[in-house]
DSSP file (Angstrom, degrees, kcal/mol; ACC not computed):
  #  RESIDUE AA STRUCTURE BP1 BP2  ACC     N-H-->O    O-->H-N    N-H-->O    O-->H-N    TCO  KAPPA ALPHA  PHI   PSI    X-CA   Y-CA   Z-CA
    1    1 A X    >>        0   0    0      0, 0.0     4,-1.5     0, 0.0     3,-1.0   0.000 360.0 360.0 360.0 -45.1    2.4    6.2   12.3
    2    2 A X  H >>  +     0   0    0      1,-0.2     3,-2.9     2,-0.2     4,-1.9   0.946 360.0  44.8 -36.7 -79.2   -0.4    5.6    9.6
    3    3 A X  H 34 S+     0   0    0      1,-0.3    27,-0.3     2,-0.3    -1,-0.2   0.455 110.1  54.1  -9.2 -44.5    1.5    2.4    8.9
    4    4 A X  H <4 S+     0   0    0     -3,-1.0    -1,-0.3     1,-0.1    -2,-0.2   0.871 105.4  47.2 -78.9 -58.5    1.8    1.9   12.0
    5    5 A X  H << S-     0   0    0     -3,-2.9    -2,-0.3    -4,-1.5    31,-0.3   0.558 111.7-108.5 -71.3 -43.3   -2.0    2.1   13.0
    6    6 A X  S  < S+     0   0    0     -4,-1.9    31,-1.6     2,-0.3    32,-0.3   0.933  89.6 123.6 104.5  54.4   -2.9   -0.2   10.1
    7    7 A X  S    S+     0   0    0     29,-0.3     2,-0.4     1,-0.3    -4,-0.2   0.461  75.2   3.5-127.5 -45.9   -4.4    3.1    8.5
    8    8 A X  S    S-     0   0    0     29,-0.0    -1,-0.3    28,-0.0    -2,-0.3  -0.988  79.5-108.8-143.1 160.9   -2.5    3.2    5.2
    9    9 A X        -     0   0    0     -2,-0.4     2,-0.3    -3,-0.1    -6,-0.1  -0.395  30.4-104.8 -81.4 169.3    0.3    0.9    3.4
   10   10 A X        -     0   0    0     13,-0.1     2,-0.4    -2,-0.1    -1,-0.1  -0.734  42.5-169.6-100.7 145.2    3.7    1.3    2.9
   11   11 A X        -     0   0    0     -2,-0.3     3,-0.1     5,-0.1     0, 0.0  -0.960  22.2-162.5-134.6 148.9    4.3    2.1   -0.8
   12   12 A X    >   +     0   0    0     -2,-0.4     3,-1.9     1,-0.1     4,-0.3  -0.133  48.1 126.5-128.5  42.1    7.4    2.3   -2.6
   13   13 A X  T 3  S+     0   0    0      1,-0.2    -1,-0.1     2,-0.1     3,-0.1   0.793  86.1  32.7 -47.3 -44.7    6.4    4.4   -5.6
   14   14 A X  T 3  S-     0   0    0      1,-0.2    -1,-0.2    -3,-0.1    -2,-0.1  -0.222 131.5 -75.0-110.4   8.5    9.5    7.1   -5.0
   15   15 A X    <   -     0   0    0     -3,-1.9    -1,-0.2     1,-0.1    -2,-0.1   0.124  40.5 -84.5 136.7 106.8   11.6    4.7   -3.7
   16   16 A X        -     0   0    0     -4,-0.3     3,-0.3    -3,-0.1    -1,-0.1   0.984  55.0-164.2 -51.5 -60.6   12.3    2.6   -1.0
   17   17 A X    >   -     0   0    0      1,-0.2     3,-2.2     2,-0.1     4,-0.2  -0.098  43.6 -73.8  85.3 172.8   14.8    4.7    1.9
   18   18 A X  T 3  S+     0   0    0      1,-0.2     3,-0.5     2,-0.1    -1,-0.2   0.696 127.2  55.4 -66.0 -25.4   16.5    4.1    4.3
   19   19 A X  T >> S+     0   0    0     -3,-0.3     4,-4.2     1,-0.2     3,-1.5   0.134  73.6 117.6-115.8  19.4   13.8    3.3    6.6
   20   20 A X  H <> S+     0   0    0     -3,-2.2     4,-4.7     1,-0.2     5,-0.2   0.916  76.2  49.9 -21.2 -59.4   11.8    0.3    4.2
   21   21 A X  H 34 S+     0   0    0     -3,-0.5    -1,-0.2     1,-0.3    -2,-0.1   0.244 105.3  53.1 -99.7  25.6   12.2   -2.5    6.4
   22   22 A X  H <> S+     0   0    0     -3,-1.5     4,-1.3     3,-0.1     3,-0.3   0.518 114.8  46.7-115.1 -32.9   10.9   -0.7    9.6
   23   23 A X  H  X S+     0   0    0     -4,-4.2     4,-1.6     1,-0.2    -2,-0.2   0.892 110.8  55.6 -69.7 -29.2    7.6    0.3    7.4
   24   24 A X  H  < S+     0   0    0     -4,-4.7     4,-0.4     2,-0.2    -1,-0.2   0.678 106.5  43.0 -65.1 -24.8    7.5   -3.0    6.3
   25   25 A X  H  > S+     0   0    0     -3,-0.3     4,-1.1    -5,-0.2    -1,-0.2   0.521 112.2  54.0 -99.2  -5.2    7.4   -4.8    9.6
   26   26 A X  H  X S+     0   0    0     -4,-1.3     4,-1.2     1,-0.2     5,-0.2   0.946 111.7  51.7 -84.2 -22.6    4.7   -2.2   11.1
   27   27 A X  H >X S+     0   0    0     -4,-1.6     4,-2.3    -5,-0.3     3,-0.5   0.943 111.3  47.2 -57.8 -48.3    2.8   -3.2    8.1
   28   28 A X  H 3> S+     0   0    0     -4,-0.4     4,-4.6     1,-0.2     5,-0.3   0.901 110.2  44.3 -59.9 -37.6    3.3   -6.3    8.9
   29   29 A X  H 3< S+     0   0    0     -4,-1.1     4,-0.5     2,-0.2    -1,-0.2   0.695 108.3  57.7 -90.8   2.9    2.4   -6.5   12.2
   30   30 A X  H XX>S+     0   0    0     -4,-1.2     4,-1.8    -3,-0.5     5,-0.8   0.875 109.8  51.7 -86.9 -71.4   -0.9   -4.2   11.8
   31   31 A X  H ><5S+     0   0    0     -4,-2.3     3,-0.8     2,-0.3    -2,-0.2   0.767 110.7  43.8   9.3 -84.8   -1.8   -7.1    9.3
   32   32 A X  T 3<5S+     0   0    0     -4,-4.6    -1,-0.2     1,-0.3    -2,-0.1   0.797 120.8  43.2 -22.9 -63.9   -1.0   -9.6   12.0
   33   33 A X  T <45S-     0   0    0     -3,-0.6    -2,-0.3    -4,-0.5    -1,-0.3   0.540 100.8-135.7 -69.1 -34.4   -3.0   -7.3   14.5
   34   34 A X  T <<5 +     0   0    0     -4,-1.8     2,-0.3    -3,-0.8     6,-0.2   0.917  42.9 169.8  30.7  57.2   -5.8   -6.6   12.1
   35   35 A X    > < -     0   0    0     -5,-0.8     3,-1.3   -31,-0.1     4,-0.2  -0.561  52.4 -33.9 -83.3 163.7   -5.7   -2.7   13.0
   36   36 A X  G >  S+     0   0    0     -2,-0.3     3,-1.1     1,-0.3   -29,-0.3   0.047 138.7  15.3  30.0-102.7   -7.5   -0.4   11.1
   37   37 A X  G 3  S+     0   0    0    -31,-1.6    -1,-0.3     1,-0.2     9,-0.2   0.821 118.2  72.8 -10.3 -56.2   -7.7   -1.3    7.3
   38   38 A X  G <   +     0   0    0     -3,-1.3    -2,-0.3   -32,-0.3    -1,-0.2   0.516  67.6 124.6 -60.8 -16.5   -6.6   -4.7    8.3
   39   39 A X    <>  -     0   0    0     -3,-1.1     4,-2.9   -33,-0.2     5,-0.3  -0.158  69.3-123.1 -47.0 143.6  -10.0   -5.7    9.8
   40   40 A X  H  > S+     0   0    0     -6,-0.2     4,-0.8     1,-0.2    -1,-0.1   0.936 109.9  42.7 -70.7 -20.8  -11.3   -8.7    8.4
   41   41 A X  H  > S+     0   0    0      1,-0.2     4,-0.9     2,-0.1     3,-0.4   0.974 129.2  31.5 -77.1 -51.8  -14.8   -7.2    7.2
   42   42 A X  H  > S+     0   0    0      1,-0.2     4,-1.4     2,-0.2     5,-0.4   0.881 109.1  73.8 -69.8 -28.3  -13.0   -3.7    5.7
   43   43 A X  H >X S+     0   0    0     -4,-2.9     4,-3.3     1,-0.2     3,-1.4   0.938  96.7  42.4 -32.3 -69.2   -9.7   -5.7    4.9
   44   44 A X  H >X S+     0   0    0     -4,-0.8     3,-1.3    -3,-0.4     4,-0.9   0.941 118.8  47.7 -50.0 -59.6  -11.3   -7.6    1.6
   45   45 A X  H 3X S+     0   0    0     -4,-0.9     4,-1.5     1,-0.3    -1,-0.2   0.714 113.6  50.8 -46.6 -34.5  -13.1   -3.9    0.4
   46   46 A X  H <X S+     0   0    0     -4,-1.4     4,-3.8    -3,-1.4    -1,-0.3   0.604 107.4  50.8-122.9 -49.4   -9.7   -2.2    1.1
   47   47 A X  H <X S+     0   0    0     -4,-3.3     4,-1.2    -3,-1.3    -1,-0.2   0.688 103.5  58.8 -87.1  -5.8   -7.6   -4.8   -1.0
   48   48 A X  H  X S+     0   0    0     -4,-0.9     4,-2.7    -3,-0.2     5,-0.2   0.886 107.9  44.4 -83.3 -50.7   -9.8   -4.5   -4.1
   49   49 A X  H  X S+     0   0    0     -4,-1.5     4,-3.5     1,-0.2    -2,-0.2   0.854 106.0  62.0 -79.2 -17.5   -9.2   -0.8   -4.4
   50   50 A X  H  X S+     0   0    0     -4,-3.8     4,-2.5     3,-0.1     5,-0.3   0.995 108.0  46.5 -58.3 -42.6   -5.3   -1.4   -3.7
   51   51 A X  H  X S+     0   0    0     -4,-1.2     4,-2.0     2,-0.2    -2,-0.2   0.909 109.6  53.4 -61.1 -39.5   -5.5   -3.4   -6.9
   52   52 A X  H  X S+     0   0    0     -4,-2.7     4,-2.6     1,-0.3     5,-0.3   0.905 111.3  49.1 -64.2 -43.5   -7.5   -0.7   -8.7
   53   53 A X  H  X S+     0   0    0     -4,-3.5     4,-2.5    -5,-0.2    -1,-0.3   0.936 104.2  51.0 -95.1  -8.2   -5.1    1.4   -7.8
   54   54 A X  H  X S+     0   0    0     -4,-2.5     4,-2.3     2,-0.2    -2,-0.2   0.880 110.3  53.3 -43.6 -34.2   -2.0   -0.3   -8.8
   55   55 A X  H  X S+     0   0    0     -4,-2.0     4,-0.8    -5,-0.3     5,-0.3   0.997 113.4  42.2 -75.1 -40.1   -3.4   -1.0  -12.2
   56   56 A X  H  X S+     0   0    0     -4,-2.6     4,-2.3     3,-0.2    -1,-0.2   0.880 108.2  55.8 -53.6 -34.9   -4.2    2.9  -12.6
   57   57 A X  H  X S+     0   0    0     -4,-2.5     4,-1.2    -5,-0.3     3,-0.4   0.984 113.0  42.6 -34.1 -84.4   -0.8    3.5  -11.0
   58   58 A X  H >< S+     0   0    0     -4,-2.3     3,-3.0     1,-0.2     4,-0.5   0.693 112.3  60.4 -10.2-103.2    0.6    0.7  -14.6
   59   59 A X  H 3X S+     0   0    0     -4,-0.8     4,-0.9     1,-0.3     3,-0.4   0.471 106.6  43.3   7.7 -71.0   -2.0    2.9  -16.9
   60   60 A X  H 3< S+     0   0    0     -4,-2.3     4,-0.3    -3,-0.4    -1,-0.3   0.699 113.6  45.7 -83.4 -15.1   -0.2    5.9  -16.2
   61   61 A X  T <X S+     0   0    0     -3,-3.0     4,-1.1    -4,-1.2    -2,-0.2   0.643 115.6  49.2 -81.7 -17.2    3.2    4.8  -16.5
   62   62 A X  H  > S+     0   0    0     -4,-0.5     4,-1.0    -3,-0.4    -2,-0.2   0.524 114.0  41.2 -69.7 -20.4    2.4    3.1  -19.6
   63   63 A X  H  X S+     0   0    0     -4,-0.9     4,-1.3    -5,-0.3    -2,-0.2   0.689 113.6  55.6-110.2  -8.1    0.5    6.0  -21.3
   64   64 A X  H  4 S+     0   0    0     -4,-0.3     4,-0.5    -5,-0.2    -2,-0.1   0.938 114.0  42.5 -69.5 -43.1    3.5    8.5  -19.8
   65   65 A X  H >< S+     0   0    0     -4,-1.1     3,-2.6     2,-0.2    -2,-0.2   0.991 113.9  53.3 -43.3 -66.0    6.2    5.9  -21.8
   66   66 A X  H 3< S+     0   0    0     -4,-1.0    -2,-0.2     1,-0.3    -3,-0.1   0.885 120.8  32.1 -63.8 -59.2    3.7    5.8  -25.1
   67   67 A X  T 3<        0   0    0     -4,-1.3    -1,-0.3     1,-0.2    -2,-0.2   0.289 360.0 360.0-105.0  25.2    3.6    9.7  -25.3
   68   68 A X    <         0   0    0     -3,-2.6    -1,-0.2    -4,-0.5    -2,-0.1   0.320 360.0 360.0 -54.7 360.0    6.9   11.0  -24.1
């Protein structure tokens, strides 16, 4: 519903499932739509801190490898 709403992204951290490529087209089509996140002024703010957190996402799978 998030997803849905344009309120959060679909992440595939744990996996994909069965049910990817139906989170992947509301994603898409909230995008399209520029619901909720997806607005153009909050969009840009919104995509910086996805990147920040993929790279902390890396970070912590690199330092989990290093000290296993």
């Amino acid at each position: 519903m998030l997803v849905r709403l344009g309120w959060s992204r679909f992440w595939t951290k744990y996996g994909e499932g069965k049910y990817a490529d139906d989170f992947r087209k509301a994603e898409r089509e909230a995008r399209e739509a520029e619901k909720g996140l997806w607005k153009s002024k909050i969009s840009h703010s919104f995509l910086i801190l996805d990147r920040v957190a993929e790279w902390y996402h890396g970070v912590n799978e690199l330092a989990d490898t290093i000290f296993e």
